[in-house]
N, CA and C of each residue as an Amber inpcrd file, in Angstrom:
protein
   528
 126.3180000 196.3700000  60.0800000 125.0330000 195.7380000  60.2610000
 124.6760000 195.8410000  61.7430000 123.8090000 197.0130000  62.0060000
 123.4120000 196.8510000  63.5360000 122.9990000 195.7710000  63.6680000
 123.1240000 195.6460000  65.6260000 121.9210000 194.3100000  65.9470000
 120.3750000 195.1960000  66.0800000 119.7630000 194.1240000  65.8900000
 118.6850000 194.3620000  66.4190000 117.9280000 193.5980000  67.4300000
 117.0240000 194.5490000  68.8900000 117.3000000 193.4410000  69.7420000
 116.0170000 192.4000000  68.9980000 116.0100000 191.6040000  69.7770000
 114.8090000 190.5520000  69.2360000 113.5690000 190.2980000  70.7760000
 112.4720000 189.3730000  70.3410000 111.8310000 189.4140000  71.8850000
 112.4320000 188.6290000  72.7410000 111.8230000 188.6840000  73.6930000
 112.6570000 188.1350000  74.9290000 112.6780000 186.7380000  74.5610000
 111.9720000 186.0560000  74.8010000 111.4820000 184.9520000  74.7200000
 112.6520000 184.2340000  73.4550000 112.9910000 184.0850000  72.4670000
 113.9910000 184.8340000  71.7070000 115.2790000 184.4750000  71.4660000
 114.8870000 185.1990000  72.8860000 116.6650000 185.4190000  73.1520000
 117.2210000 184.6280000  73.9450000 116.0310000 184.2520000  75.4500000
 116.3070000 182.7860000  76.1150000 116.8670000 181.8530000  75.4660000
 115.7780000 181.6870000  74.3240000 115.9750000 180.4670000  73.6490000
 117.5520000 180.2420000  72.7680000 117.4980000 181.5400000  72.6170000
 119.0690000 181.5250000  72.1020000 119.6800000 181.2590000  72.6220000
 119.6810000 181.4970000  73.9460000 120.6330000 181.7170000  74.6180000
 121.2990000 179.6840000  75.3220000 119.7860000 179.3340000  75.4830000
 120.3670000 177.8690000  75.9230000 120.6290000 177.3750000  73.9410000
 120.6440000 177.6980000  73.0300000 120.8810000 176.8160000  72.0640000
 122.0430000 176.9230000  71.9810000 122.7730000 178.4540000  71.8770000
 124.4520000 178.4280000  72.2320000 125.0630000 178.0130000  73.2810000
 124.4300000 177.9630000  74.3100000 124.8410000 177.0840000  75.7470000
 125.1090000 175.6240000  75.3450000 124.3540000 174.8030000  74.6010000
 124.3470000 173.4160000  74.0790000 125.8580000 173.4220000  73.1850000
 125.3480000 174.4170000  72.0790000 126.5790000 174.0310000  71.1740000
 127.8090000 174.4950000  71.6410000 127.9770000 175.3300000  72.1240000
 129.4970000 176.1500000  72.9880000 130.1060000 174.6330000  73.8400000
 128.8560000 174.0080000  74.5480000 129.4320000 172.4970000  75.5120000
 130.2510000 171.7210000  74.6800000 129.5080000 171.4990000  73.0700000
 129.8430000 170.4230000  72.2950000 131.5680000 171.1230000  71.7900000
 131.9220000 172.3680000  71.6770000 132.9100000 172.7630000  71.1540000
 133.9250000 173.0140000  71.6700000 133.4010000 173.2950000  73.0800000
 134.8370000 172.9120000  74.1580000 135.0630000 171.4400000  74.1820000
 134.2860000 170.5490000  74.3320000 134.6670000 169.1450000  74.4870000
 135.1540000 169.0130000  72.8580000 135.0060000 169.1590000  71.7030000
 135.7240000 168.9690000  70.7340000 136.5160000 170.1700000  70.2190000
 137.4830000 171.2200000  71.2040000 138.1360000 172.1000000  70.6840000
 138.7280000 171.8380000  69.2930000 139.2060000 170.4250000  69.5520000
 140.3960000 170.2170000  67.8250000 139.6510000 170.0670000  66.8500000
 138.2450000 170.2500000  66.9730000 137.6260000 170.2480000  65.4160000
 136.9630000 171.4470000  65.2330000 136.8800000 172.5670000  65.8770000
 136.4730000 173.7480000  65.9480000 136.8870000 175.1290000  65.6900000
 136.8620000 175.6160000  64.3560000 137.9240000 176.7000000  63.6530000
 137.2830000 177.8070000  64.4150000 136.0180000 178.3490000  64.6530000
 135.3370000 178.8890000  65.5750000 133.5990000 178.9500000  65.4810000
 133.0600000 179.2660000  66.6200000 131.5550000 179.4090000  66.5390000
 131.2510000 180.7310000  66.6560000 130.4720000 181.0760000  66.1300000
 129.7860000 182.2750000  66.7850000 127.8650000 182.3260000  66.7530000
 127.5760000 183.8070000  67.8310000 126.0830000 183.5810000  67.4530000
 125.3670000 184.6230000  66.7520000 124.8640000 185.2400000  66.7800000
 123.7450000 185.9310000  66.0760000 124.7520000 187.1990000  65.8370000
 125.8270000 187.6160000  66.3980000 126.2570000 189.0430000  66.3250000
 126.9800000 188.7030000  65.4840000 127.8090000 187.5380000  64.8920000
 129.2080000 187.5880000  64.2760000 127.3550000 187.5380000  63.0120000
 128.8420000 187.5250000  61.8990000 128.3890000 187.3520000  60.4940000
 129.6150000 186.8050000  59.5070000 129.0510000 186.1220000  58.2900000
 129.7010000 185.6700000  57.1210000 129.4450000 185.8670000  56.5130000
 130.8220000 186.1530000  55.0730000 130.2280000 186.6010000  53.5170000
 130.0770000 185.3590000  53.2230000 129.2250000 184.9230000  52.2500000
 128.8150000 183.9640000  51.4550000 129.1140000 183.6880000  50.3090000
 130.5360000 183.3640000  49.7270000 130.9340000 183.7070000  48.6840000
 130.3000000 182.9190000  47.5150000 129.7490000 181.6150000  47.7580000
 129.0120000 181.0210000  46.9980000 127.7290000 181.8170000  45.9390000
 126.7410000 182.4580000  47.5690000 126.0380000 183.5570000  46.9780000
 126.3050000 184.2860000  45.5270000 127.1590000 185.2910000  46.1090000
 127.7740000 186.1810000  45.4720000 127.9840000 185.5490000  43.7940000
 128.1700000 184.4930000  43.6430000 128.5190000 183.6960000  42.4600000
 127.0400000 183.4700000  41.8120000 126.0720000 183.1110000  41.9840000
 124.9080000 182.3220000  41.9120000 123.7780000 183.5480000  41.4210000
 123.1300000 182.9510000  40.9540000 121.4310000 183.7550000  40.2450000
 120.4720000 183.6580000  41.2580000 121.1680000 183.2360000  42.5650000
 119.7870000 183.0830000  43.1770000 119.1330000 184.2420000  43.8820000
 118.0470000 184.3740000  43.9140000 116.8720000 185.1410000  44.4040000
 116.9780000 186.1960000  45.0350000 117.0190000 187.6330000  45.2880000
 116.7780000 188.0550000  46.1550000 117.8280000 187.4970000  47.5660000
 118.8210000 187.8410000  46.9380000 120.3350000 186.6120000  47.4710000
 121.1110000 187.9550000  49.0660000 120.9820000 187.9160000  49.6750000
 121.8560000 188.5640000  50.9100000 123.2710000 187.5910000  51.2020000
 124.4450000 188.4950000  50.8240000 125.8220000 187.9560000  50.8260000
 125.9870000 187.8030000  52.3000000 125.7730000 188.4680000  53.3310000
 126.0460000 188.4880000  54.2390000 125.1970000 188.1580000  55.3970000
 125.4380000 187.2570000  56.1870000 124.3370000 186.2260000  56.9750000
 124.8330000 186.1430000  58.3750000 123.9320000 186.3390000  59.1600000
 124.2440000 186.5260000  61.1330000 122.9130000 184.5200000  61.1440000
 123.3910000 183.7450000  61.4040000 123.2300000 183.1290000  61.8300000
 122.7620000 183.1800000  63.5840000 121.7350000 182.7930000  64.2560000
 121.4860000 182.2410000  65.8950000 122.6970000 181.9200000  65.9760000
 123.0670000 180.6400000  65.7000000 124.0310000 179.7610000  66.2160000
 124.9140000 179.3190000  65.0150000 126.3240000 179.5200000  64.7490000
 127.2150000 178.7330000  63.8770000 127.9610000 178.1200000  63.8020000
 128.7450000 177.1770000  63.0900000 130.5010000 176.2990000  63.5870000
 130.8830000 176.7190000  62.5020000 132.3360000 177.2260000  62.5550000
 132.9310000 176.4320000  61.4540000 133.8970000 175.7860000  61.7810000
 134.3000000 174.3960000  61.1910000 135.1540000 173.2330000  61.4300000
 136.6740000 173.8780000  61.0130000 137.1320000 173.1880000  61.7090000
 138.7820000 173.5200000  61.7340000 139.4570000 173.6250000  60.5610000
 139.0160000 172.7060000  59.6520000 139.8440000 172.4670000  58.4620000
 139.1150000 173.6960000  57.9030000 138.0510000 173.7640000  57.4740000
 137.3840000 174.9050000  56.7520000 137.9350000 175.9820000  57.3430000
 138.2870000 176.6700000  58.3330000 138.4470000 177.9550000  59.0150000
 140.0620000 178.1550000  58.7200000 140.7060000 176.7360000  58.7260000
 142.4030000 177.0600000  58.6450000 142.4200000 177.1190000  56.9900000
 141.4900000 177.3470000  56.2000000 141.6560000 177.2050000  54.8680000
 141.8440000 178.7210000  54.0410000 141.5070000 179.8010000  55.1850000
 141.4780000 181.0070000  55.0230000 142.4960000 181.8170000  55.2510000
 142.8680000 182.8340000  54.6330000 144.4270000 183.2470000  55.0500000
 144.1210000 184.1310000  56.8590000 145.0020000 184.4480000  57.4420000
 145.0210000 185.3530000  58.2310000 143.9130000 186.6630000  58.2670000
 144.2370000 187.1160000  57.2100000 143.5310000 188.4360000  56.7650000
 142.0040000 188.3470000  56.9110000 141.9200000 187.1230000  56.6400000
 139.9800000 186.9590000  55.7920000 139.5730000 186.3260000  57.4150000
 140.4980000 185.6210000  58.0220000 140.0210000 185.4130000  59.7320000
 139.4300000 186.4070000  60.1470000 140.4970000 187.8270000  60.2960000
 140.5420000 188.9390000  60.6820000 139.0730000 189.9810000  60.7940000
 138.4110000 189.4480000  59.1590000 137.5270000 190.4160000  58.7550000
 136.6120000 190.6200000  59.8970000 135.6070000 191.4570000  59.5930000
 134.3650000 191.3250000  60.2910000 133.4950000 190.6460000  59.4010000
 133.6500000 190.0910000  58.3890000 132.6430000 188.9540000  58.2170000
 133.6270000 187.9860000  57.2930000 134.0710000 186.9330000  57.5830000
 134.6190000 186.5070000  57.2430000 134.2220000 185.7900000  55.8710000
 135.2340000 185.4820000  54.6440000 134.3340000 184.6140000  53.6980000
 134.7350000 183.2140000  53.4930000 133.4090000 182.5470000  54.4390000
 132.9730000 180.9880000  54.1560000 132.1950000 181.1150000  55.1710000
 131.3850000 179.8540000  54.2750000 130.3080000 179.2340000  54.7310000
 130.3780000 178.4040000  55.4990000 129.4990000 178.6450000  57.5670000
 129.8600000 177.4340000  58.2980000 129.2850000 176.1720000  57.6920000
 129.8470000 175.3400000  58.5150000 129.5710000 174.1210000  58.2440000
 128.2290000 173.5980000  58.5300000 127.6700000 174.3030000  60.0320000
 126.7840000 174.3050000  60.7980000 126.3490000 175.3690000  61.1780000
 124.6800000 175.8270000  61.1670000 124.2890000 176.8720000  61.3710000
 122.5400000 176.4630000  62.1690000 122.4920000 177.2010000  63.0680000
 120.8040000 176.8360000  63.1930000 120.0380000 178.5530000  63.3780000
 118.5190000 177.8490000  62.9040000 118.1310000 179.6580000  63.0650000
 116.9260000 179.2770000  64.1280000 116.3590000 180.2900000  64.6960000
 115.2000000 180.5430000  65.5470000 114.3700000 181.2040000  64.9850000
 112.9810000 180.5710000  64.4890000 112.0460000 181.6210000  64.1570000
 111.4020000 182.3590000  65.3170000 111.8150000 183.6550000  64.4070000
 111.0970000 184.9390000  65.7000000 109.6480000 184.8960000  65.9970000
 109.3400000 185.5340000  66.8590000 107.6380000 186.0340000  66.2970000
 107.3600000 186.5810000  65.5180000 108.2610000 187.8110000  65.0850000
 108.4470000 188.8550000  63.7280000 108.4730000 188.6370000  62.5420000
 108.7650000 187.0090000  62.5060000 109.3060000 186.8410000  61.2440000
 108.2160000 185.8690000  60.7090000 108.1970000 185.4480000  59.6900000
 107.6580000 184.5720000  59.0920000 108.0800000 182.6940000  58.8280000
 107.4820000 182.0170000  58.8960000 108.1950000 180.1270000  58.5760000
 108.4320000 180.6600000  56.9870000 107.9800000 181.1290000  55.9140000
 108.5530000 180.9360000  54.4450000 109.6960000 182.1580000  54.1880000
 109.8280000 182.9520000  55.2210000 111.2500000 183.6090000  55.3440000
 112.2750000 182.6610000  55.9100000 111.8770000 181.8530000  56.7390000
 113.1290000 181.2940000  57.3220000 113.7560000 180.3660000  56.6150000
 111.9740000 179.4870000  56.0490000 112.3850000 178.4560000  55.5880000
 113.7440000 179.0060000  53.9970000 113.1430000 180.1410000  53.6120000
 114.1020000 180.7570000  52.3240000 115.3150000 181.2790000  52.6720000
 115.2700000 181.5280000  53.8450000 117.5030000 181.7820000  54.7540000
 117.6620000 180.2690000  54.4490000 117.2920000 179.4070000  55.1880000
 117.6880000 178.0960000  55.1040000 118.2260000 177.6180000  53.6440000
 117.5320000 177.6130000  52.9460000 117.8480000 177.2220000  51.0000000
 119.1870000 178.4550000  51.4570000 119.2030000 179.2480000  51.4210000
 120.5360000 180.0510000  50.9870000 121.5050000 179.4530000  51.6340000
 121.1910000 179.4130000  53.0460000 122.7170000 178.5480000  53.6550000
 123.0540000 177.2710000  53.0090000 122.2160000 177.0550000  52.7750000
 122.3580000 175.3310000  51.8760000 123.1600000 175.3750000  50.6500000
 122.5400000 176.5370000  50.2220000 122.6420000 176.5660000  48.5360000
 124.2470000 177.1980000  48.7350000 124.7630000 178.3030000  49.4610000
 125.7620000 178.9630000  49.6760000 126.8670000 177.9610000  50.5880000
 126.6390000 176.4720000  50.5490000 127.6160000 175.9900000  50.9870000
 127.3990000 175.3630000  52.6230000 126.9530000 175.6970000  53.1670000
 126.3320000 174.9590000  54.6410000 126.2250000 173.7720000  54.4330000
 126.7050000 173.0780000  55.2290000 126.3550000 171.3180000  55.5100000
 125.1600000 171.0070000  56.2650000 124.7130000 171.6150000  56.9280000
 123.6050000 171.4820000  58.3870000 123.4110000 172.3910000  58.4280000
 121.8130000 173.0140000  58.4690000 121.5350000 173.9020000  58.8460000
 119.9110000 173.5930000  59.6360000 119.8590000 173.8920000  60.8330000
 118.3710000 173.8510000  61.6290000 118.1150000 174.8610000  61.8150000
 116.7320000 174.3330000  61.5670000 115.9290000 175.8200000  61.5750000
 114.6870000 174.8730000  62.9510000 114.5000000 175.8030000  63.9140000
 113.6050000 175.9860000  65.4790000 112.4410000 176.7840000  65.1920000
 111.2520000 176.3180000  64.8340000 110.0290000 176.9590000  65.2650000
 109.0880000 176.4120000  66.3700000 109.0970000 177.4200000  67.2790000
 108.7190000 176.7800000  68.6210000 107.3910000 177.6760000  68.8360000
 106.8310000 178.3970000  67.8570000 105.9750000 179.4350000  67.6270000
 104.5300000 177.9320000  67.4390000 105.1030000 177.1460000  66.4980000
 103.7950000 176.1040000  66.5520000 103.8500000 175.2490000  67.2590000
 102.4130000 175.0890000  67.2480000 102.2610000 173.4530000  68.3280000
 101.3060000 172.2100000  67.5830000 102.0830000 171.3870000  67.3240000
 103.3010000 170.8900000  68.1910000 104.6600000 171.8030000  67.5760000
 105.5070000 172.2070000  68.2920000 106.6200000 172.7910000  67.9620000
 107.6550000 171.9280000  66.1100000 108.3730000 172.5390000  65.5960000
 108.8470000 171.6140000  64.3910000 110.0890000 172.2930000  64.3450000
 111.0730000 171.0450000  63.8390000 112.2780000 171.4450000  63.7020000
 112.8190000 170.9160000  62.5150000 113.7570000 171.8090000  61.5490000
 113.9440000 171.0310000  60.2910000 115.1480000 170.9400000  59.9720000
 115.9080000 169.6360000  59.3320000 117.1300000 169.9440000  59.1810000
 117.3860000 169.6920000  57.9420000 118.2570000 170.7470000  57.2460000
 118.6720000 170.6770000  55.7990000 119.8780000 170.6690000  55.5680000
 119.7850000 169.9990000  54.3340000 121.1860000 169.5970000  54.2430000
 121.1500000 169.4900000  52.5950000 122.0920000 169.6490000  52.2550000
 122.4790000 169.1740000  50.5350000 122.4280000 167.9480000  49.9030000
 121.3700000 167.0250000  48.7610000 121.7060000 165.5840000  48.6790000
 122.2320000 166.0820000  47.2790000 123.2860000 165.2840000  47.5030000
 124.3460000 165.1750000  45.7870000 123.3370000 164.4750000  45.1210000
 122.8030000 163.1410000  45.3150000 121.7600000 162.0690000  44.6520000
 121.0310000 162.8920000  43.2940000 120.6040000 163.8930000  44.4410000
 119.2510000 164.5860000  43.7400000 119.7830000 165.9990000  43.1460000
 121.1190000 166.5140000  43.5340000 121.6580000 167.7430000  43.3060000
 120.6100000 168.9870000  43.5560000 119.8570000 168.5790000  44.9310000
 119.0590000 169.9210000  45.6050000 118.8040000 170.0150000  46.6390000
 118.6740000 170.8070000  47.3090000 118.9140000 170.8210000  48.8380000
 117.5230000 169.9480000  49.2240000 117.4200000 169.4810000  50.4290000
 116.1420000 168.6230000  51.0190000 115.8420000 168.5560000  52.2610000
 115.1150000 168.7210000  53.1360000 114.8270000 169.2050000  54.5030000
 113.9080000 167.9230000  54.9530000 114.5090000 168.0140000  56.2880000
 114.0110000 166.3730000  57.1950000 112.6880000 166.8590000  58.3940000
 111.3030000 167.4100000  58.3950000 110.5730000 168.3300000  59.3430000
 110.6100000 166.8310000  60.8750000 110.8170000 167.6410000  61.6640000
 110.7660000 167.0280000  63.0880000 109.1770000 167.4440000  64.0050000
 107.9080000 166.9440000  64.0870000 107.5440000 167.8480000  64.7540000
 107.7860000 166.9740000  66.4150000 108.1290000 168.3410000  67.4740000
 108.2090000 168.0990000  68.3400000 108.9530000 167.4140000  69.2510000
 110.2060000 167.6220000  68.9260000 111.3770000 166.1630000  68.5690000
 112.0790000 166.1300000  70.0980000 112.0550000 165.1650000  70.9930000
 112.8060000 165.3730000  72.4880000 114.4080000 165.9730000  71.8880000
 115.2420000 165.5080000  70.9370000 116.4260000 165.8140000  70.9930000
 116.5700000 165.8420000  69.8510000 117.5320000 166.7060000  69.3290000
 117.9590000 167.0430000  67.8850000 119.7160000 166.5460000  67.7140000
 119.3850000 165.8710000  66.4500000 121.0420000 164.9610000  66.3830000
 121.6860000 165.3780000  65.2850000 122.6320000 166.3880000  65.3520000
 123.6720000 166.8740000  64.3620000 124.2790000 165.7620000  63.2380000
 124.5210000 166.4770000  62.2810000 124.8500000 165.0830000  61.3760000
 126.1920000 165.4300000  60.9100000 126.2600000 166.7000000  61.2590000
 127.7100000 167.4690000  60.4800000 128.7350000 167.4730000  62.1960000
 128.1500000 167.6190000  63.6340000 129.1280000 167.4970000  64.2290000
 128.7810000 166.4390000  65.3290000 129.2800000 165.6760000  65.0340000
 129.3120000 164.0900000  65.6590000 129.1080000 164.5120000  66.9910000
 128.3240000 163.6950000  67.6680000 127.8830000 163.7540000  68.8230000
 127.2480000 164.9190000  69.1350000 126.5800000 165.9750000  68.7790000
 126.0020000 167.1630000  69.4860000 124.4660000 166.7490000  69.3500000
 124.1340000 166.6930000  70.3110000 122.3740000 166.3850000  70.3300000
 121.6630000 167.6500000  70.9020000 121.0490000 168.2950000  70.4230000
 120.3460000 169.7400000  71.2800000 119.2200000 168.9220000  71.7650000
 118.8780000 168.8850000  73.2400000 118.1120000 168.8770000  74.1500000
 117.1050000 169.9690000  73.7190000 116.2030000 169.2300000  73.0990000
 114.9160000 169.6910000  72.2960000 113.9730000 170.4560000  74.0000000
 113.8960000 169.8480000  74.8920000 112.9370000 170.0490000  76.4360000
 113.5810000 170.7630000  77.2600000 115.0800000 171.1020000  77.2870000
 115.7170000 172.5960000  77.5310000 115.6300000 173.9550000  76.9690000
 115.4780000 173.6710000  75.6040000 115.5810000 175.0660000  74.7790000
 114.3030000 175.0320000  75.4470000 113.1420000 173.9860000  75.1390000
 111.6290000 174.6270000  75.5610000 111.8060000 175.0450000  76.8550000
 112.0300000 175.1250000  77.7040000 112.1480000 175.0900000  79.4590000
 112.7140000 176.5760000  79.4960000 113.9470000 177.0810000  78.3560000
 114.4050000 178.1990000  78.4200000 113.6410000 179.5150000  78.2400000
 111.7990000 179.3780000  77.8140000 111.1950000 179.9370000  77.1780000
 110.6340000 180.5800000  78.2870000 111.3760000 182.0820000  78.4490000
 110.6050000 183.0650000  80.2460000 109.4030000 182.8390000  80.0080000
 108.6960000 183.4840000  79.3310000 106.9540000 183.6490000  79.2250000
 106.4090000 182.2850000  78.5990000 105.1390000 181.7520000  79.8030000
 104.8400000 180.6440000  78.5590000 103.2720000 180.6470000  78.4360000
């Protein structure tokens, strides 16, 4: 799976959102099986199982975790891969300019649906800017999304204590 580059603007933004979460994962090394960003990738083995839609097994996440216990649950080998199979725990995406909000918002349902605990999705394309976080409710047995517009700080629910500084990522944005 080549990369492809993305716009600048982009990539800043990427760049301070992994700056945030990389802080939160050195200060909690012992709960951190590993992160990666947009270059790593995961099989989705959930996917692979499921009827759902127009389904891509294999997913490059912006930003990902996976938690310790989940990551030591894998043999050696499947560490090893180049895409390993499981689903992080935590994932956030950046809508591009390229892309569309009902594409992203439809990655999002897959990470959900394929096993993700948290997944944010960043559109900083509108104004006021909106941020959404999804997550799985057992209650209702379907995934359900919380919209933020414009939010000073974003509060992880899957890794205790990580707040993304909503007025940095914006600040990270070269062209404005």
């Amino acid at each position: 799976m080549p990369s492809l580059p993305v716009h600048i603007e982009s990539s800043a933004v990427e760049g301070e959102i992994i700056y945030q979460v990389r802080y939160w994962c050195k200060d909690n090394e012992n709960l951190v099986g590993v992160m990666s960003s947009s270059q790593g990738a995961f099989r989705l083995l959930k996917l692979e199982d499921s009827n759902y839609p127009n389904k891509r097994t294999i997913l490059s996440p912006d930003c990902a975790v996976v938690l310790k216990d989940r990551w030591d649950s894998l043999t050696d080998d499947a560490k090893r891969t180049s895409h390993p199979p499981v689903a992080p725990n935590f994932v956030i995406e950046l809508l591009s300019k390229y892309d569309s909000a009902q594409l992203l918002h439809k990655k999002m349902l897959q990470y959900v649906n394929a096993g993700v605990d948290e997944a944010i999705s960043i559109d900083l394309n509108m104004d006021p800017s909106e941020v959404r976080i999804y997550s799985f409710d057992p209650d209702a047995n379907k995934v359900v999304w919380d919209p933020k517009k414009d939010p000073v700080e974003v509060r992880s629910r899957v890794l205790e204590g990580l707040v993304l500084n909503m007025q940095e990522v914006r600040r990270s944005m070269c062209l404005h």
